[in-house]
C-alpha positions in Angstrom: 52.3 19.4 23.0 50.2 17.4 20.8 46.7 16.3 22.6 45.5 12.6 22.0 41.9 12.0 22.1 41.0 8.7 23.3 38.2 7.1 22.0 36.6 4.0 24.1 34.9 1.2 22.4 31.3 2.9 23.7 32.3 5.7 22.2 32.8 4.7 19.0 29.9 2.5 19.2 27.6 5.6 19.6 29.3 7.5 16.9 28.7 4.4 14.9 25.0 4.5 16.3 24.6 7.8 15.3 25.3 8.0 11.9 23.2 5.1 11.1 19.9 5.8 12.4 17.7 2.8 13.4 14.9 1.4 10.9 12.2 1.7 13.2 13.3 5.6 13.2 13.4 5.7 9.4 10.0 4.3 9.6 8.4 6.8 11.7 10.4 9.5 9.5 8.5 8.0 6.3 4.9 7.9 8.4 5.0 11.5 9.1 6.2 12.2 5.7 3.1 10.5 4.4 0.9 13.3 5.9 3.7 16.0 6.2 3.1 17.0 2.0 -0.4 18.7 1.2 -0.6 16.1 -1.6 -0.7 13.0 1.1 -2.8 14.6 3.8 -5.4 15.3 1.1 -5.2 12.1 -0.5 -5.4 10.1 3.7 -8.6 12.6 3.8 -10.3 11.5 0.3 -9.5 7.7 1.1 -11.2 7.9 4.6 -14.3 9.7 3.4 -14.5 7.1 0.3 -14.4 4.4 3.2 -17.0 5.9 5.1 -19.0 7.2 1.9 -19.5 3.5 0.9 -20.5 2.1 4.1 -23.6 4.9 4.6 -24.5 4.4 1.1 -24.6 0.5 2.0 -26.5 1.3 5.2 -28.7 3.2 3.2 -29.5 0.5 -0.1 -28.8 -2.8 1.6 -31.8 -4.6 3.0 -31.9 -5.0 6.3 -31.3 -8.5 6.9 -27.8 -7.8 4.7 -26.6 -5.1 7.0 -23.7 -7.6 8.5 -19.9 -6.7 9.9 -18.7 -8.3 6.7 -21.2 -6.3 4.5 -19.7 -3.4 5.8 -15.8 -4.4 5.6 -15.3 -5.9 2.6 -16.4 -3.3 0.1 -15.2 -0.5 2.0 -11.9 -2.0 1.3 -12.4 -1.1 -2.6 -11.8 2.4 -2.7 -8.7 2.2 -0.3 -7.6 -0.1 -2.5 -7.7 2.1 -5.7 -6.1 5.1 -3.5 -3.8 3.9 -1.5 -1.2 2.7 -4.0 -1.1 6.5 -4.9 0.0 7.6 -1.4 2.9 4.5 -2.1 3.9 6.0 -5.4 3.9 9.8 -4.0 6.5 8.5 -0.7 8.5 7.1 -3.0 8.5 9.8 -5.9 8.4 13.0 -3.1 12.0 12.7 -2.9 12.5 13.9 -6.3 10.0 16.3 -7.2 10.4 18.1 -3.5 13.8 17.5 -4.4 14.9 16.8 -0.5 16.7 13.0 -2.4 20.0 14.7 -1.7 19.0 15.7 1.8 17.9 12.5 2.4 20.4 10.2 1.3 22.8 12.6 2.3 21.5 11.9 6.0 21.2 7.9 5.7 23.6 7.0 3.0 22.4 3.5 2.8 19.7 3.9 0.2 18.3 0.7 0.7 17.8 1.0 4.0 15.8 4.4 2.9 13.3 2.4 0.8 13.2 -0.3 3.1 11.7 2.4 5.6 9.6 3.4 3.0 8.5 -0.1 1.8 7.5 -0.5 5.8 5.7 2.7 6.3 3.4 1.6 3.1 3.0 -1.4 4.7 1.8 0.4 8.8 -0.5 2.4 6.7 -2.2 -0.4 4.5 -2.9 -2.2 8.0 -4.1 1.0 9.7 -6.4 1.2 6.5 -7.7 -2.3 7.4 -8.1 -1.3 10.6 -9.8 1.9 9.7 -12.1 -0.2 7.3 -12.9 -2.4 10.6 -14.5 0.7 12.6 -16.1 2.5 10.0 -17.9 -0.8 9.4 -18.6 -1.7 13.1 -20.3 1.5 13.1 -22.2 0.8 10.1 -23.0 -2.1 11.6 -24.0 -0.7 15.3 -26.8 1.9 13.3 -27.7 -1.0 11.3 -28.6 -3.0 14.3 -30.3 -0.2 15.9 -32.1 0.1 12.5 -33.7 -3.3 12.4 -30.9 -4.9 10.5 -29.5 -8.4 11.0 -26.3 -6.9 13.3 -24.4 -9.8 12.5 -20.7 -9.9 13.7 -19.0 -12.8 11.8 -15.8 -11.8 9.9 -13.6 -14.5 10.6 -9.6 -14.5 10.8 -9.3 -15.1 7.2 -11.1 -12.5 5.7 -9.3 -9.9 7.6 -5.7 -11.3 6.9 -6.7 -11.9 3.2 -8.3 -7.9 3.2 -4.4 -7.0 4.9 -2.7 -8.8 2.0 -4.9 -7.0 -0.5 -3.8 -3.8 1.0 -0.3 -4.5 0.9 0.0 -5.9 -2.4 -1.7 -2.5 -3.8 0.5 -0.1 -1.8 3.7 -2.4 -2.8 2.7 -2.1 -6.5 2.1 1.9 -6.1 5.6 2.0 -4.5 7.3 -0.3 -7.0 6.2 2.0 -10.1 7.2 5.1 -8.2 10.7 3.4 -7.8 10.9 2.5 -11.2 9.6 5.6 -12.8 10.3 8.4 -10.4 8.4 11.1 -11.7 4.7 11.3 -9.9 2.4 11.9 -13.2 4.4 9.3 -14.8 4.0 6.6 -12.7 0.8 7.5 -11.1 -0.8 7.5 -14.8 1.3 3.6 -15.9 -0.1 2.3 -12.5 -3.7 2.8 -13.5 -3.5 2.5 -17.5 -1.2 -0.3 -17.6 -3.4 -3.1 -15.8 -6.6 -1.1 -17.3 -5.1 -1.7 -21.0 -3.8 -5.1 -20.4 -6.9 -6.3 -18.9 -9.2 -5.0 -21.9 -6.7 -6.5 -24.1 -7.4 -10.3 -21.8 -10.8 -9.3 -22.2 -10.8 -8.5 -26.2 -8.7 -11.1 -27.7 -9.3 -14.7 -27.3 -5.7 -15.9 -27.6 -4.8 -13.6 -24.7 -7.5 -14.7 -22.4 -5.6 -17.8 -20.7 -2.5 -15.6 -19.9 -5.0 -12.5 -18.6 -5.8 -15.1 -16.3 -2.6 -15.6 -14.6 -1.1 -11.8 -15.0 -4.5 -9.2 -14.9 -3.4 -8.9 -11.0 -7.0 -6.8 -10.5 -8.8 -10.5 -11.7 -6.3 -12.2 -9.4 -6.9 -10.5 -6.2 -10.7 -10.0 -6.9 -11.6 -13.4 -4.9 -9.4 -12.3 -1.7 -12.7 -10.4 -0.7 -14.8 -13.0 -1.7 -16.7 -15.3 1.5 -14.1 -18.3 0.3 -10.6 -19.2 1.1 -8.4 -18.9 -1.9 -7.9 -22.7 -3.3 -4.5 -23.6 -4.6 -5.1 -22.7 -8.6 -5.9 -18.9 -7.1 -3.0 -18.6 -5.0 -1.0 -19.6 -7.9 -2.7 -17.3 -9.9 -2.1 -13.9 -7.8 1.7 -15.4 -7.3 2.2 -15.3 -11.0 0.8 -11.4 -11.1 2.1 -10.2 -8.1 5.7 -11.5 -9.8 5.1 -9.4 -12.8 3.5 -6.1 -12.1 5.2 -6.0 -8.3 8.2 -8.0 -8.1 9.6 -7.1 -11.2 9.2 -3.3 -11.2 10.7 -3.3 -7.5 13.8 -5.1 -8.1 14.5 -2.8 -11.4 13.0 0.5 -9.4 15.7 -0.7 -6.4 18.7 -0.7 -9.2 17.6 2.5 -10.6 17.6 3.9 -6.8 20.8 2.7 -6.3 22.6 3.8 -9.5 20.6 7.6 -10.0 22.3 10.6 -10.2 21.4 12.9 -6.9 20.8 16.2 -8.2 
């Protein structure tokens, strides 16, 4: 006698279920695996204590009637900036040199929906550094008070959205060169010598000065943490940059994901 298993509808909609996880779950997957690796835990260790580093060193130089909220944030938002985008590159890049790519893709065959997590969890921990950024300088600000400084408390809605964006933008281009690249020296050493070169370059010759302008994305995101909205010439600007040394590297680093070889 020959047994016939019956399969309902919400059967085969969990089965379905469960073999394609959820993104938020692939999300919170990528989170812990940006502290799970020795390399990352360091590297969320060195970029808190440069954010707090800055702010005591501000308390400590600044005169007292320039110990203000926004004093605080926005340069504590420099060295996260200059870090983060490593933690982006090493998500991305883990895969291969841990070499867990074939675990991983093995489990959630959909390998854009893997950097899509990945993309996301960049994007939580650029936010939670803004947020970090925003108590480290409250409490700056709190001593500073207690001090005899100004205490001022007025960082306006735009400032903190434009620090978010700056945040993003980094860990985005740190993700983008680990996709295209995916080796962790490799990429980790183009994402800082690249700009660095083609900015001296900008900054050297007089006929490339015009176009440094509109693609050194460092000059173009530099008045994001200025005290003035951008106007329409610097949004343009930081479009133009973001295009080439973000856009560009994803999409190709997205077609190399696809297309590479799983060893």
């Amino acid at each position: 006698m020959t047994a016939v298993l019956e399969t309902t509808p919400t059967t085969a909609a969990r089965d379905i279920g469960a073999g394609r996880p959820p993104l938020g779950r692939l999300v919170a997957v990528e989170l812990r695996k940006l502290v799970d690796t020795r390399a990352g835990a360091w590297l969320l260790g060195l970029i808190a204590f440069a954010s707090v580093a800055i702010v005591v060193v501000q308390l400590v130089v600044l005169d007292p009637e320039q110990h203000t909220y926004r004093e605080f944030f926005v340069p504590s938002m420099l060295p996260t900036g200059i870090l983060l985008p490593v933690l982006g590159v090493l998500s991305v890049t883990s895969e291969w040199s841990q070499r867990t790519a074939m675990t991983t893709f093995a489990l959630v065959p959909g390998r854009g929906r893997v950097v899509t997590a990945k993309l996301l969890a960049g994007a939580v921990a650029a936010l939670l550094a803004v947020v970090a950024g925003l108590a480290f300088a409250a409490g700056a600000n709190l001593v500073g008070a207690a001090l005899g400084g100004a205490g001022d408390w007025d960082v306006d809605a735009t400032s903190i959205g434009l620090a978010v964006l700056f945040q993003l933008l980094n860990v985005l281009m740190g993700a983008a060169f680990g996709l295209l690249f995916l080796n962790s020296p490799l990429a980790i050493v183009l994402y800082f010598a690249l700009p660095l070169v083609w900015g001296m370059l900008g900054g050297m010759i007089a006929s490339l000065r015009t176009a440094a302008e509109w693609l050194d994305l460092g000059t173009t995101m530099m008045p994001m943490l200025g005290d003035q909205a951008l106007d329409g010439g610097q949004w343009a600007r930081l479009a133009v940059s973001s295009a080439v040394w973000i856009f560009l590297p994803l999409v190709a680093g997205l077609v190399r994901v696809r297309r590479a070889e799983i060893k």
